[in-house]
C-alpha positions in Angstrom: 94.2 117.0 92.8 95.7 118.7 95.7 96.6 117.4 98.3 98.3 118.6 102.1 99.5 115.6 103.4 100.1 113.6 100.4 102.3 113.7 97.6 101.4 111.5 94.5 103.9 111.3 91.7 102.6 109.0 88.3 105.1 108.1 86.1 104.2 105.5 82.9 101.7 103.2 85.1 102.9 103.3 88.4 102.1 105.8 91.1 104.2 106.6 94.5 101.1 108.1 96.9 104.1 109.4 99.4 102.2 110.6 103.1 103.9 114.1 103.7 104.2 115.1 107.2 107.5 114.4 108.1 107.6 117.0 110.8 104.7 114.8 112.5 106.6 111.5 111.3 103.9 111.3 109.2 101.4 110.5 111.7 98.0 109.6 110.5 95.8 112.9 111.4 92.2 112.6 110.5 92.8 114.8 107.2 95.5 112.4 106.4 93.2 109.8 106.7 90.3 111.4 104.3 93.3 112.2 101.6 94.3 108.7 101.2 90.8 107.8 100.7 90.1 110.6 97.8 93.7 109.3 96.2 93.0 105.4 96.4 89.3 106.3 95.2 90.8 108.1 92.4 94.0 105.8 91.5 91.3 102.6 91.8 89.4 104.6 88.7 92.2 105.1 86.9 92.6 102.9 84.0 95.9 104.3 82.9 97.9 103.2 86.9 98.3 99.4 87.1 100.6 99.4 90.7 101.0 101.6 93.4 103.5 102.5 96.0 102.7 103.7 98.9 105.8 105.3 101.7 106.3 108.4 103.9 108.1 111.7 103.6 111.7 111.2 104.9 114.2 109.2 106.2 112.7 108.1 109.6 108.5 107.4 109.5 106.9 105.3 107.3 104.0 106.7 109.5 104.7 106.6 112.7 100.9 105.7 114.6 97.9 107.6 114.6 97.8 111.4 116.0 97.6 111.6 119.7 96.0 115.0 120.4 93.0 113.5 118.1 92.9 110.2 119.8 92.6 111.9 122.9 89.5 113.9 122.2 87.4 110.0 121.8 84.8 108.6 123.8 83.2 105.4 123.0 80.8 106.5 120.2 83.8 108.7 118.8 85.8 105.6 119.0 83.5 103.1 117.3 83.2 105.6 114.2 87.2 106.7 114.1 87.6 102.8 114.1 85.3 101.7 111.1 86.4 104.6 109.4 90.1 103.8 109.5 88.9 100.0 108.7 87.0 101.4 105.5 89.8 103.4 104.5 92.4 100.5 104.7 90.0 97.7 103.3 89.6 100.2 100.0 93.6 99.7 100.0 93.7 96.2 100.9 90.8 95.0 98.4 92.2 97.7 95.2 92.1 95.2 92.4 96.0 97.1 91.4 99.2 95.8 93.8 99.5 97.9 96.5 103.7 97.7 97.6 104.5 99.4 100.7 108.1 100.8 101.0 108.9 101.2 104.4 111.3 103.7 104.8 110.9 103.6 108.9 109.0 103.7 111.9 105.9 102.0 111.2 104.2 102.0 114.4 100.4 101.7 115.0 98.1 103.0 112.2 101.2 103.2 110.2 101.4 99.0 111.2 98.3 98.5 109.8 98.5 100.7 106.8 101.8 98.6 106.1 99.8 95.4 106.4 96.5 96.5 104.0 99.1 96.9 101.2 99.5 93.3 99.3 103.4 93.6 99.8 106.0 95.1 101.9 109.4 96.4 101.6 111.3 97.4 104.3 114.4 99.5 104.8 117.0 98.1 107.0 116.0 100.6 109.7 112.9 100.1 109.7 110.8 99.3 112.8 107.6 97.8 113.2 105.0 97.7 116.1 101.7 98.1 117.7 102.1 99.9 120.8 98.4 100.6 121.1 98.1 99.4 124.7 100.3 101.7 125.8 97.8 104.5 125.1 95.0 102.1 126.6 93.4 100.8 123.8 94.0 98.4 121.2 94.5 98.5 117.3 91.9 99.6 115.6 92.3 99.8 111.7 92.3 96.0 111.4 95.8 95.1 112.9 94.6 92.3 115.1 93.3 91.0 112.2 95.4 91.2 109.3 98.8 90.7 111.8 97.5 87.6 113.0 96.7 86.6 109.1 100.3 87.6 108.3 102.5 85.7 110.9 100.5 83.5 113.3 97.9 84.1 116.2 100.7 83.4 118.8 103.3 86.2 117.3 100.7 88.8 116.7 99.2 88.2 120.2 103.2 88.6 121.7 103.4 91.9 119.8 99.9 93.1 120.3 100.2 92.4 124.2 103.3 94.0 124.5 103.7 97.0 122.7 107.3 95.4 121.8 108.9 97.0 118.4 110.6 95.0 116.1 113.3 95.5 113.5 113.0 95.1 110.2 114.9 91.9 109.9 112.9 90.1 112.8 109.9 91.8 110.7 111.5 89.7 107.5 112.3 86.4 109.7 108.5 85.9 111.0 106.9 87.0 107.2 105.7 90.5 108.5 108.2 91.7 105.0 108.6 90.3 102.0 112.0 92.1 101.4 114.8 94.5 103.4 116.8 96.6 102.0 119.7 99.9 102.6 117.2 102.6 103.2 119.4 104.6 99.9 118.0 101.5 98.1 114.5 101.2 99.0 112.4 103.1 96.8 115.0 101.5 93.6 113.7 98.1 94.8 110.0 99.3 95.1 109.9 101.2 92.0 111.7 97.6 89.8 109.1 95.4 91.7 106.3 98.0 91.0 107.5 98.3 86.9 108.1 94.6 86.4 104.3 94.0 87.8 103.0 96.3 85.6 104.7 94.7 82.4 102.7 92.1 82.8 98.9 91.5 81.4 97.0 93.5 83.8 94.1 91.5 83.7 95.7 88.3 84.7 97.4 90.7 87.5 93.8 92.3 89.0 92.3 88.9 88.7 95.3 87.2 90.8 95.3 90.1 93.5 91.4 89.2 93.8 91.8 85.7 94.1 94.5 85.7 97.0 92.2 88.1 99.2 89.3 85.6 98.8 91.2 83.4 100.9 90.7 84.4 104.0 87.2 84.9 104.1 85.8 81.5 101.8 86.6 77.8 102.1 89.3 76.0 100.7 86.8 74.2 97.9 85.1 78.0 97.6 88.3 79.3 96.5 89.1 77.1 94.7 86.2 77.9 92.9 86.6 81.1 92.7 90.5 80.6 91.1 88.4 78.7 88.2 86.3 81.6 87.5 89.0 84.3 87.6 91.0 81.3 85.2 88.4 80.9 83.5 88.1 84.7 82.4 91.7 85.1 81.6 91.5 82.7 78.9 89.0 84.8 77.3 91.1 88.1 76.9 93.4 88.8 74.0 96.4 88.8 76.5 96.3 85.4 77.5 96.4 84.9 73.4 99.7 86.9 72.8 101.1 85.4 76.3 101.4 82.2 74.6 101.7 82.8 71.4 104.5 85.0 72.6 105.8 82.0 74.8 105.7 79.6 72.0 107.6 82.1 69.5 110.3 82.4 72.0 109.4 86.4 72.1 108.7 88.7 74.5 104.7 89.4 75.0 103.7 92.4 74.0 100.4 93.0 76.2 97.5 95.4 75.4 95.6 95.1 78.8 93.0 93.6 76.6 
């Protein structure tokens, strides 16, 4: 695979998809765009990567927005088609059956917003800032922000930051639930890479089938989802790991899981 804006690194289970265009703040050009979907396309077929971290090149973009100079060149039928396409793009992300943890090593502004939010969790480094400053261009987000933000932290808070343009920093980011962690920026990719390794000790199965079940919820009823949870219960009780997780338990061992 190769790659010009991307870097992917695979060690044991885990890959780090790192966006490379630091020089650009790792703005999310159209090629950009096309490479993460041939690398989540190919890390969602591959059996042997069970978690996945996702951050840009550098110490100061995560990914800083969307490019400008190709924004500028869209007209309304342009616009509906760059749109769905950066929506298809991040739902591949947001519905991969393998954690997605983003480690935000900066400005995430825009695009880069909404790339942060399709990912199922989100580290930040302490100066890290987050924002969607669409407006300010004249148009609004457009790779699912309004909706996953609003999802994330409440209609009212994403409609402030939405409306505005405002930035935040990573600690108002942690205070409202837009970050599940904050961390020195010389300690970010440490925390992502422990979180990202302790996930995928654990049966793999029971993990996909989790991921699924919490992504159900926005879109089925409470009694639907519930449901749903039976099934994907239902199924882990039939795999071998769910027969050495216990066993394991009750022996007072640690499980030794074959992803089976």
């Amino acid at each position: 695979m190769n790659y010009q804006n991307l870097l992917i690194d695979v060690k044991d289970n885990v890959a780090v998809v790192t966006i490379n265009r630091p020089d650009k703040l790792n703005s999310l050009n159209m090629l950009t765009m096309d490479e993460l979907f041939g690398a989540f396309t190919w890390i969602k077929s591959n059996g042997n990567i069970a978690v996945v971290v996702l951050t840009g090149k550098g110490e100061k973009a995560f990914v800083a927005g969307a490019d400008i100079a190709e924004l500028n060149t869209l007209d309304i039928i342009k616009g509906r088609e760059f749109s769905e396409r950066g929506q298809q793009i991040f739902n591949l992300i947001e519905n991969l059956d393998k954690p997605v943890i983003a480690a935000v090593n900066g400005f995430a502004l825009g695009g880069g917003c909404e790339l942060s939010l399709a990912c199922h969790i989100r580290l930040a480094s302490a100066n890290a800032k987050f924002g969607q400053p669409e407006v300010n261009l004249g148009i609004i987000p457009g790779y699912g922000g309004t909706q996953r933000l609003t999802r994330l932290v409440n209609s009212g808070r994403a409609m402030e930051l939405i409306l505005t343009g405002d930035m935040i920093d990573a600690n108002e980011a942690f205070r409202i639930g837009l970050v599940n962690h904050v961390y020195p920026l010389s300690e970010l990719m440490d925390k992502a890479l422990e979180m990202a390794n302790k996930i995928a000790a654990k049966a793999q199965q029971a993990i996909r089938l989790a991921v699924k079940s919490v992504n159900i919820v926005d879109e089925v009823s409470s009694k639907e989802g519930q449901i749903y949870e039976a099934a994907m219960f239902a199924l882990c009780c039939g795999t071998e790991d769910f027969q050495e997780g216990t066993k394991a338990f009750l022996e007072k061992r640690k499980p030794l899981f074959k992803n089976k």
